[in-house]
N, C-alpha and C positions, 0 to 999 in steps of 0.2 A: 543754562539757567541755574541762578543760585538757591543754595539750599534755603526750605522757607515754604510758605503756604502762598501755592499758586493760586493767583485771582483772575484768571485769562491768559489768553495769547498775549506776548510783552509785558505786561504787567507782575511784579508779584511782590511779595514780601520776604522781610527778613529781617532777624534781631542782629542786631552789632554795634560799632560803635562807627561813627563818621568824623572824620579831621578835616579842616575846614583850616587852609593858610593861605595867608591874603601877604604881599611883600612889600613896602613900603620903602620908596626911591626907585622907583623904576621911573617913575614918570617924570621924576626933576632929571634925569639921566636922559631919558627920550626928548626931553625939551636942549637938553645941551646940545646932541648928539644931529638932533634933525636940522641944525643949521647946516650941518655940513654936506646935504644932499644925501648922495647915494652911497658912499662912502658912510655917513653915518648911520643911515638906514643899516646898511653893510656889518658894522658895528653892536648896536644895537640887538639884531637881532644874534649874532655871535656871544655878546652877553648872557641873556635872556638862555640862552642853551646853555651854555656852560655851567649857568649857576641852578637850572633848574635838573642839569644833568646831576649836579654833585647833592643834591637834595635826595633825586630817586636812585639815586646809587646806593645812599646812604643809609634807604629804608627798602630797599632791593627785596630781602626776603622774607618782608611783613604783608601787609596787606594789597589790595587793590585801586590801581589808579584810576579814577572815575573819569578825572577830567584836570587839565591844567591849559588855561587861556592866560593870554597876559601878564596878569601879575599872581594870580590867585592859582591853588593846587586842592585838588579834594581826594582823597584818599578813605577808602571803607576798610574794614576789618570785620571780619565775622567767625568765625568756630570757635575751637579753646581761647582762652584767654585774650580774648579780641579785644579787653578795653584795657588791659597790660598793653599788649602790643601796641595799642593806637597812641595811648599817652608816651610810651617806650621811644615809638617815632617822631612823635611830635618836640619832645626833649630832644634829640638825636638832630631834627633838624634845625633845630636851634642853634645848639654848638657849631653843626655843620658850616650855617650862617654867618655864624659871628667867626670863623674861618676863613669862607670866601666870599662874603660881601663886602669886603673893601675893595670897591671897583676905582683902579686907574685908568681912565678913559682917556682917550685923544683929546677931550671938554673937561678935563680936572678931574679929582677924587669924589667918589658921591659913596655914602654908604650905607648898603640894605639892612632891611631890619624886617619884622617879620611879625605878627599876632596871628596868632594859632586857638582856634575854637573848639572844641571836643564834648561830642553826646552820645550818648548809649542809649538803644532803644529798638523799637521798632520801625523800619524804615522800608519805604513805599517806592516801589524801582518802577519805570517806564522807558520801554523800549519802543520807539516811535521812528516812522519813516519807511522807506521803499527802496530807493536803489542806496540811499544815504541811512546808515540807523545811528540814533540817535538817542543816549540813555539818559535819563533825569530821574532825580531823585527829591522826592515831593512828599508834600504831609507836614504835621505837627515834628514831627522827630529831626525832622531836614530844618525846619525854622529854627528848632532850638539850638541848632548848632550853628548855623547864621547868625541866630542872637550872642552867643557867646564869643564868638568869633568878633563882631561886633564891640562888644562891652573888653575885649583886651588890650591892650597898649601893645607896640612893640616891642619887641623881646619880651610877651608873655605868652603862658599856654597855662589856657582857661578852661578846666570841664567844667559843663554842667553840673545841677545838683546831681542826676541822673548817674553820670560819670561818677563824680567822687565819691559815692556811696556803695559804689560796686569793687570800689580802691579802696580803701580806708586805710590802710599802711602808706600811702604815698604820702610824700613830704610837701607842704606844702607854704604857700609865701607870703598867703593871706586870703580874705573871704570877700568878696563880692555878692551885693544884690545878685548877680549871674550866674557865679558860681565860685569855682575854689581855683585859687591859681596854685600851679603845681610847679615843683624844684625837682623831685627825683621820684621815681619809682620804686621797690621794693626788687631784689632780685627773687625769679622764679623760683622755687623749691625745685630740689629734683627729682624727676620722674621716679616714681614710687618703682623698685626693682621687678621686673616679673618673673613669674613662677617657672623652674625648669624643667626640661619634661626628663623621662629616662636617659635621651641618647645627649643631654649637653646643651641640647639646640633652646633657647628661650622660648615662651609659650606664651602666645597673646592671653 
């Protein structure tokens, strides 16, 4: 169970921030690709891993995978600097994209692109189900990030107002009814030094 104010069995809560990436061109690639039978199918799905392989690779030691179907990936971030982190990622998998989303398919060149939604807040977790569990993430805080995720174009990463006010160093590309679209991040400062103890050893 994550850290946060338990509301029941499965249920609880939690502050952080959630990323919301949806990939655009998968489906004009699945339309090429499904003529070719099983083989493309074959295909297809070898795509679909590969590039969502180099996506979670590339944000390996941030946050938490909720969920990735299809075209779409959600990803949560919660403790210290969870809405660095989330925007950090979301940057991160941009680049990554724009890397390895020039797919040469056996059906010609098709190439992925990506809008990235991000909110910070309070968010509502449900753990559902019996021999199958099943988590969703629900409430106001889950919509806001569907809405911005929403309101992005590809190759943009959109926070919320929510988000960008919790960042205010971050560089940004311009202002939406939605929210702030973001360029870069600030780098972390460094870990304030800790105190020694007599024998050398550092001392939380």
């Amino acid at each position: 169970r994550r850290r946060g104010a338990a509301a029941g069995p499965g249920h609880w809560q939690t502050d952080g921030t959630l990323v919301f990436a949806d990939i655009s061109g998968f489906t004009r690639l699945t339309e090429k690709l499904s003529r070719q039978g099983k083989a493309g199918a074959e295909e297809i799905v070898r795509t679909i891993s590969d590039v969502f392989t180099a996506l979670l690779t590339a944000t390996s030691d941030s946050g938490d995978v909720l969920k990735f179907s299809g075209d779409a990936l959600v990803l949560f971030y919660d403790g210290p600097d969870h809405v660095w982190r989330a925007c950090s990622a979301a940057l991160t998998m941009q680049r990554t994209l724009r890397d390895v989303g020039g797919i040469d398919s056996s059906s010609g060149r098709v190439r992925l692109r990506m809008s990235v939604g991000i909110h910070s807040g309070r968010f509502a977790f449900f753990c559902c189900g019996a021999d199958h569990l099943e988590l969703f993430v629900l409430g106001a805080a889950a919509s806001a990030t569907v809405a911005a995720e929403a309101a992005a174009d590809a190759g943009q990463v959109l926070a919320s107002p929510a988000t960008a006010a919790a960042l205010p160093d971050a560089r940004t590309v311009g202002v939406t009814d939605a929210g702030v679209l973001v360029h870069a991040v600030p780098a972390l400062p460094p870990l304030a030094p800790t105190a020694a103890s007599a024998d050398g050893r550092s001392r939380r």
